[in-house]
C-alpha positions as CSV (number, residue, x, y, z in Angstrom):
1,X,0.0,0.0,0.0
2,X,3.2,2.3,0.7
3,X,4.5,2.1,-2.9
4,X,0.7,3.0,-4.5
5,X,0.3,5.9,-2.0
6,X,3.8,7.3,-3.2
7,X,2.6,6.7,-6.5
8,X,-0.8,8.3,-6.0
9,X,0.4,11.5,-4.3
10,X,3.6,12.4,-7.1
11,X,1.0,11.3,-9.5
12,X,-1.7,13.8,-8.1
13,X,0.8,16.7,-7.7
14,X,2.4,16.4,-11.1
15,X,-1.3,16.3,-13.3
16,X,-2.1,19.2,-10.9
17,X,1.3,21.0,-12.0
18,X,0.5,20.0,-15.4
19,X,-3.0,21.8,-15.6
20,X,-1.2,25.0,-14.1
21,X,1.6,24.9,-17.1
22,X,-1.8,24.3,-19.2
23,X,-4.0,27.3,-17.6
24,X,-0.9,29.9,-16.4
25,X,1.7,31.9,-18.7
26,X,4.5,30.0,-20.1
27,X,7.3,30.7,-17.8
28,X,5.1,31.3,-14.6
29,X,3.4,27.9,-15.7
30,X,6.3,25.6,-16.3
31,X,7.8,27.0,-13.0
32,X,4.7,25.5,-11.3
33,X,5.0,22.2,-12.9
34,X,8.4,22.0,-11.7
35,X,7.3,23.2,-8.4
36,X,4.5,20.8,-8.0
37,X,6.4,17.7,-9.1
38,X,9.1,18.4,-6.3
39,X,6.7,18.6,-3.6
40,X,4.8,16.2,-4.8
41,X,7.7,13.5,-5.0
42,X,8.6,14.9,-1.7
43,X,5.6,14.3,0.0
44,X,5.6,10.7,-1.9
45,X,8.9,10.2,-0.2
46,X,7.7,10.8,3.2
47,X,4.6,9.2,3.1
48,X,6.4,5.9,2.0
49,X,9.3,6.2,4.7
50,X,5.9,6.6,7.3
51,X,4.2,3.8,6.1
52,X,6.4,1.0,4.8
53,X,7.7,-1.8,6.7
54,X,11.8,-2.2,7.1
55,X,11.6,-4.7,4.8
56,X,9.6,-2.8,1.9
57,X,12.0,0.4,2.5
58,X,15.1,-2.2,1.9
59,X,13.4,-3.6,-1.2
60,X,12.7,-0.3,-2.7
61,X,16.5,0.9,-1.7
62,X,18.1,-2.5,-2.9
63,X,15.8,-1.9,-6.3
64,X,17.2,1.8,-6.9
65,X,20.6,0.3,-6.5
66,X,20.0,-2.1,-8.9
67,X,18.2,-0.4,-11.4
68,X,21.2,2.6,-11.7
C-alpha cells in the first residue's frame, strides 16, 4: 500500500502542475510544474518512509541500487 500511495500522491501533484503549465503563462506555468512535481515526489517520499515496513523500504533501496 506504501508504494501505490507514493505513486498516487507524485501522481496527483504532477497532473495538478501539469494543468497549471496548461492554464498559467508560459514561464510562470512551467515553473509551477516544476514546483508541483518536487513537492509532490517529496511528500511521496515521506509518506512511504511513514508507512512501509523495514523490509519494503530495503526492497525499494536495494531496487534503486539495482536499477542505476
Amino acid at each position: 500500500m506504501a508504494y501505490l500511495n507514493r505513486f498516487l500522491i507524485t501522481f496527483g501533484f504532477l497532473l495538478f502542475g501539469l494543468f497549471m503549465w496548461v492554464i498559467l503563462p508560459n514561464t510562470i506555468g512551467l515553473i509551477a510544474f516544476i514546483l508541483f512535481g518536487f513537492v509532490g515526489a517529496l511528500l511521496g517520499a515521506i509518506v512511504f518512509r511513514k508507512q512501509a515496513s523495514e523490509k519494503q523500504i530495503k526492497e525499494d533501496l536495494q531496487n534503486r541500487l539495482d536499477n542505476d
